[in-house]
C-alpha positions in Angstrom: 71.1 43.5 -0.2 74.2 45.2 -0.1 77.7 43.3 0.2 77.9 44.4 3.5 74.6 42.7 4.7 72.7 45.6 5.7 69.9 46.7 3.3 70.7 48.7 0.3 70.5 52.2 0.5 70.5 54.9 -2.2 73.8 55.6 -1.7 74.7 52.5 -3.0 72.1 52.2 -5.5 73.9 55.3 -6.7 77.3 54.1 -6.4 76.5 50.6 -8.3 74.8 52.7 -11.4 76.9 55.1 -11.3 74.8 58.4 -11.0 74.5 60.7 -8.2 72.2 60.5 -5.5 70.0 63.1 -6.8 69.2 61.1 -10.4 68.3 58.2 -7.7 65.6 60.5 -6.0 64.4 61.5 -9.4 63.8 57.8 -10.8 61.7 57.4 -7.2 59.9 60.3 -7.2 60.1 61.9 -10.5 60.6 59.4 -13.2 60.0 61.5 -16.1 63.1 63.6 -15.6 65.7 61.1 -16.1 66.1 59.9 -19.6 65.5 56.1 -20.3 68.4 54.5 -20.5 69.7 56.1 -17.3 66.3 55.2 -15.5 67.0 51.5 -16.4 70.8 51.4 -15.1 69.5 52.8 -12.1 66.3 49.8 -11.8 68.9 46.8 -13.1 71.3 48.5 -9.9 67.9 48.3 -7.4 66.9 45.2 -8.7 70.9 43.9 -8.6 70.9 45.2 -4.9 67.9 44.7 -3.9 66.6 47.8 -3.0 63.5 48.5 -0.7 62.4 52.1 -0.9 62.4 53.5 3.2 58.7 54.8 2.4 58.6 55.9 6.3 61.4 58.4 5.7 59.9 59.4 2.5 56.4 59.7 4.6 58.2 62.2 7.5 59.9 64.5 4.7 55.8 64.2 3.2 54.1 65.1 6.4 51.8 62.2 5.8 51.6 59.2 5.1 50.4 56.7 2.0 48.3 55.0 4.5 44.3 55.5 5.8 42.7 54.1 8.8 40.2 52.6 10.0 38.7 52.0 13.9 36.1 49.8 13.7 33.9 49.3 16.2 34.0 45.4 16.6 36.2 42.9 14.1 34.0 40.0 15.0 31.1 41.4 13.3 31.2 40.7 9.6 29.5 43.8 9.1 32.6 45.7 9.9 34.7 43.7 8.3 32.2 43.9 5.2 32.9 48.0 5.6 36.3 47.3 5.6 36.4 45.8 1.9 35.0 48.3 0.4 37.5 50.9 1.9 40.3 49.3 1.0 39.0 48.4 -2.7 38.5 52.8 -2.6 42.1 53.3 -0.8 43.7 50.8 -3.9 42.1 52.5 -6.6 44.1 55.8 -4.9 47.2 53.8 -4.1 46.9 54.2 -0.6 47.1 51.5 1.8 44.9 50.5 5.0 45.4 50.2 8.5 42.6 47.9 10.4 42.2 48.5 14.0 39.2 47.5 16.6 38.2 49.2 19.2 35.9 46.2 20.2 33.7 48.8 22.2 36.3 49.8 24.4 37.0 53.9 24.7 40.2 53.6 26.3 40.8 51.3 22.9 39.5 53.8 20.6 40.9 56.6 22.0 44.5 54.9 22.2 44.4 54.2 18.4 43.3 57.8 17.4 46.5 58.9 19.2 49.0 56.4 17.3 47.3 56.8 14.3 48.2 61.0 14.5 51.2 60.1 15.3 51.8 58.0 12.1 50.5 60.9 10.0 47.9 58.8 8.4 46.3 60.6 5.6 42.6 60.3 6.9 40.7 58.5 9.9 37.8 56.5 9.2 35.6 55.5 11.9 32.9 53.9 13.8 33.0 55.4 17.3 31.7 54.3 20.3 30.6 57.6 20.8 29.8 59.9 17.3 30.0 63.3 20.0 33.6 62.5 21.3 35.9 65.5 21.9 38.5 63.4 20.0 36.9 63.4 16.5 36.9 67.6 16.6 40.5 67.4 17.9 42.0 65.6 15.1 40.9 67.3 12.2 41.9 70.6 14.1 45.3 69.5 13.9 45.4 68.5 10.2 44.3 65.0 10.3 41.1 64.1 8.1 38.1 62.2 9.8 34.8 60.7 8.5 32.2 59.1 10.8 31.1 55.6 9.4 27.7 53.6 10.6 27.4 56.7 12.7 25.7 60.2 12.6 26.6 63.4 14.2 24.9 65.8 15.4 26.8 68.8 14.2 27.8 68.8 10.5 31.7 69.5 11.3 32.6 66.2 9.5 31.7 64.1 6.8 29.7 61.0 7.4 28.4 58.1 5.9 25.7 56.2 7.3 22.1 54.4 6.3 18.3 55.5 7.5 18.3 53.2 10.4 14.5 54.6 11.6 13.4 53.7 8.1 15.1 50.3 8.0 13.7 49.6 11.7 10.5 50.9 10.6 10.4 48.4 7.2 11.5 45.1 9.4 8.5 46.0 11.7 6.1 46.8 9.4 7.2 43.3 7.2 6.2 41.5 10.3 2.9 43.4 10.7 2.3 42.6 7.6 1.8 39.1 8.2 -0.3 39.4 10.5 2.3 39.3 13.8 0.7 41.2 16.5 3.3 40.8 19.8 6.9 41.4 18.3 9.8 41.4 20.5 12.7 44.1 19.2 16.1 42.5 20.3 19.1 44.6 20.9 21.0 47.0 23.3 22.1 49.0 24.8 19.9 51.5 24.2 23.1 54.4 24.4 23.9 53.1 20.5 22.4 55.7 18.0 21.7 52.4 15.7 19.5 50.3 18.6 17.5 54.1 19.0 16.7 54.4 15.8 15.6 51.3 14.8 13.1 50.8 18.0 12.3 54.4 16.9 11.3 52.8 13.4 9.5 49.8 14.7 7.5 52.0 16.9 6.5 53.9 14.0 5.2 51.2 11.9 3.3 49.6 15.1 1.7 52.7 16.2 1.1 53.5 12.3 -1.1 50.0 12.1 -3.3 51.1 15.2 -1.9 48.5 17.9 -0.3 49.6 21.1 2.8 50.4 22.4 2.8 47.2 23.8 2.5 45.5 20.8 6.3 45.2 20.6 8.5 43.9 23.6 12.0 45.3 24.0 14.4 42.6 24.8 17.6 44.6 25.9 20.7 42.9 25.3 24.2 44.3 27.0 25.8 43.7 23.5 25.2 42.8 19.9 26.7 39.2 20.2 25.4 36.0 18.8 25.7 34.1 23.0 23.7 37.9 23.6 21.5 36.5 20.8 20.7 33.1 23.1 20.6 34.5 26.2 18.0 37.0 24.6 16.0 33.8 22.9 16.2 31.9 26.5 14.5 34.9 28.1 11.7 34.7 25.0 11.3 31.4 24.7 10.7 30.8 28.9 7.7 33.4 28.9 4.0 31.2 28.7 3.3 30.1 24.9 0.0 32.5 25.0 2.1 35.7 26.0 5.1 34.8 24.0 5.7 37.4 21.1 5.4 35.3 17.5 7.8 37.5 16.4 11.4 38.7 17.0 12.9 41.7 14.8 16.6 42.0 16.3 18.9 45.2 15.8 21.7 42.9 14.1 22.1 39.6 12.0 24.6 38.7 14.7 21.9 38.7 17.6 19.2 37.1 15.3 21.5 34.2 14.5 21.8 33.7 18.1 18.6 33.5 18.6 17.8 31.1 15.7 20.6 28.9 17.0 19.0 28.8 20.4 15.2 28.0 19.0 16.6 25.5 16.8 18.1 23.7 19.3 15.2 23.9 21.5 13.5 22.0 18.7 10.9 25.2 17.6 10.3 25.9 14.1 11.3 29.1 12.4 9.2 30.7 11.4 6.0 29.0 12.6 6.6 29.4 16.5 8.6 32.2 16.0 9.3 34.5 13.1 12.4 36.4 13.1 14.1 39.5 11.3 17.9 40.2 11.7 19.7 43.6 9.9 22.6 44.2 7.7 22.2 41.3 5.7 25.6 39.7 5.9 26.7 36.6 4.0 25.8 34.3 7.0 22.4 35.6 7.0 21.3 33.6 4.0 23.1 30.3 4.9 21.3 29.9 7.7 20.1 26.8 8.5 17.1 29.0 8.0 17.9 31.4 5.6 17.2 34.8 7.7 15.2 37.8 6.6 17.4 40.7 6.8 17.4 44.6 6.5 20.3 44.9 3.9 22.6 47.7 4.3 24.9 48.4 1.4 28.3 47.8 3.6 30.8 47.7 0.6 29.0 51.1 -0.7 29.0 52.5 2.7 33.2 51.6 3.2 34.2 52.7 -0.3 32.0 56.5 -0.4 33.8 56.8 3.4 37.1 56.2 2.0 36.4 58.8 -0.7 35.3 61.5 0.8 38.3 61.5 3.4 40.9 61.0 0.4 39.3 63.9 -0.9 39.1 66.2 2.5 43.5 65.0 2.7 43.9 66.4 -0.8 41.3 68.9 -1.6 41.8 72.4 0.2 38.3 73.4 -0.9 36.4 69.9 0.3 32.8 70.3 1.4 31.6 68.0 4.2 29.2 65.5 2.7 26.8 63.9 5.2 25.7 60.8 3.3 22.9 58.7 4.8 22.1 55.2 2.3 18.6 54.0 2.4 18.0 50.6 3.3 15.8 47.8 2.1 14.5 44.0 3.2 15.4 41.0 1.9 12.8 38.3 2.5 14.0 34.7 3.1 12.5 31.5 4.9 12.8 32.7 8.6 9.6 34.8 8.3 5.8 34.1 6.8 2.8 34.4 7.7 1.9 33.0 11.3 0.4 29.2 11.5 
């Protein structure tokens, strides 16, 4: 800090080494034009003074930032958060930094953050929306700022995206299930308007109507979020149907629900998996410490945050980038929470 107690600036820097204030900008930004010795007055002065690069002013001269973003769709999910890790880990290896937010399913949320987040001059968006078909996501890269769709397709091929075969991994939990000989299986999410919950009832209806039962076969629970108290309320509803009409199965659209409802059978004293098998999907780290270790579809969350957070550092810095729309395929993890029916 400078003697006058204000942070140092490069004026001082330059006035304590004694160099102008251009061989200052050259030891920060171009390093290699100032010979050695004079490079290491200038540090010893930096280090003397304490000197803290202003990287926003540098960032405003730039036109962008060192920074990416993203909005993810709800923080308390480890999922996201899972996502997260491997975007940073992609932004580090770039020297970029990243900027969290949550939208926590709210637009008004999501749309606020897309609006401060152009306004920073962040180098790319990456992002779950609530809605993949939002006006918003064609509006920012119109105007120079990079966005790739995460967890989320699009119908239109106007952006990069990153996502995994959520038909196929609804289809495998099912069809696991099936397998062991489950014939009523309840499917456990909602709302319906989410792309994921779709897809995956799309999958499970596949692999029932594939091994020759009915529609019926599988009972749709419909859950007004993807919550672990959504994931109680869901098992209450279940569990207060007659014993003959229950389903002996639950697949449910997220670990987060499915630990719900194994919390809620557990404390009503029912066995996983003899009185009721269940199926979660992403495969977070909770799901195998269970207190019964939970079969899971396992989704490749650090590959899926790392290859988003590649292909918008290469849409900010490539004029000739190619959308990629990158769809992961998923597979099942079998644990103690489902067998073969008593």
């Amino acid at each position: 800090m400078s003697r006058s107690g204000h942070a140092a600036s490069v004026k001082d820097v330059a006035a304590a080494a004694g160099v102008s204030l251009g061989t200052v900008s050259n030891v920060l930004n171009r390093p290699e034009r100032v010979s050695t010795s004079t490079r290491e007055r200038v540090e010893q002065a930096m280090a003397e003074l304490g000197f803290v690069r202003n990287e926003t002013a540098r960032q405003l001269r730039a036109g962008s930032s060192r920074t990416l973003a993203y909005v993810m769709l709800d923080a308390g999910n480890p999922f996201f958060t899972d996502v997260a890790h491997g975007m940073e880990d992609a932004a580090e290896d770039a020297d970029l930094s990243l900027f969290l937010c949550n939208s926590n399913h709210l637009p008004e949320r999501e749309a606020a953050y897309l609006g401060r987040l152009e306004q920073q001059r962040v180098q790319g968006v990456l992002i779950t929306p609530i809605d993949p078909e939002h006006p918003l996501l064609e509006e920012l890269p119109a105007r120079g700022t990079p966005v790739v769709v995460v967890d989320r397709t699009r119908d239109v091929e106007t952006h990069c995206s990153v996502a995994v075969d959520d038909v196929h991994g609804g289809r495998i939990a099912a069809e696991h299930l099936l397998e062991l000989g489950h014939e009523r299986i309840a499917f456990v999410g909602g709302p319906e308007a989410i792309g994921q919950v779709r897809d995956r009832l799309a999958g499970a209806r596949l692999a029932v109507e594939a091994a020759g039962l009915p529609p019926s076969a599988l009972h749709v629970l419909t859950t007004d979020a993807l919550t672990v108290p959504q994931g109680r309320d869901a098992g209450a509803r279940l569990l207060a149907r007659p014993a003959r009409e229950r389903p002996t199965a639950a697949m449910c659209v997220n670990d987060v629900l499915a630990l719900g409802l194994l919390q809620r059978c557990v404390g009503l004293g029912l066995d996983v998996p003899d009185d009721l098998a269940i199926v979660g999907y992403d495969d977070i780290d909770f799901a195998s410490a269970a207190t019964v270790p939970l079969t899971s579809v396992r989704q490749p969350r650090h590959l899926i945050g790392s290859k988003a957070a590649e292909l918008v550092i290469d849409e900010a810095g490539d004029p000739g980038h190619h959308h990629e729309q990158v769809l992961f395929t998923p597979d099942l993890v079998v644990r103690a929470s489902t067998r073969r029916p008593a």
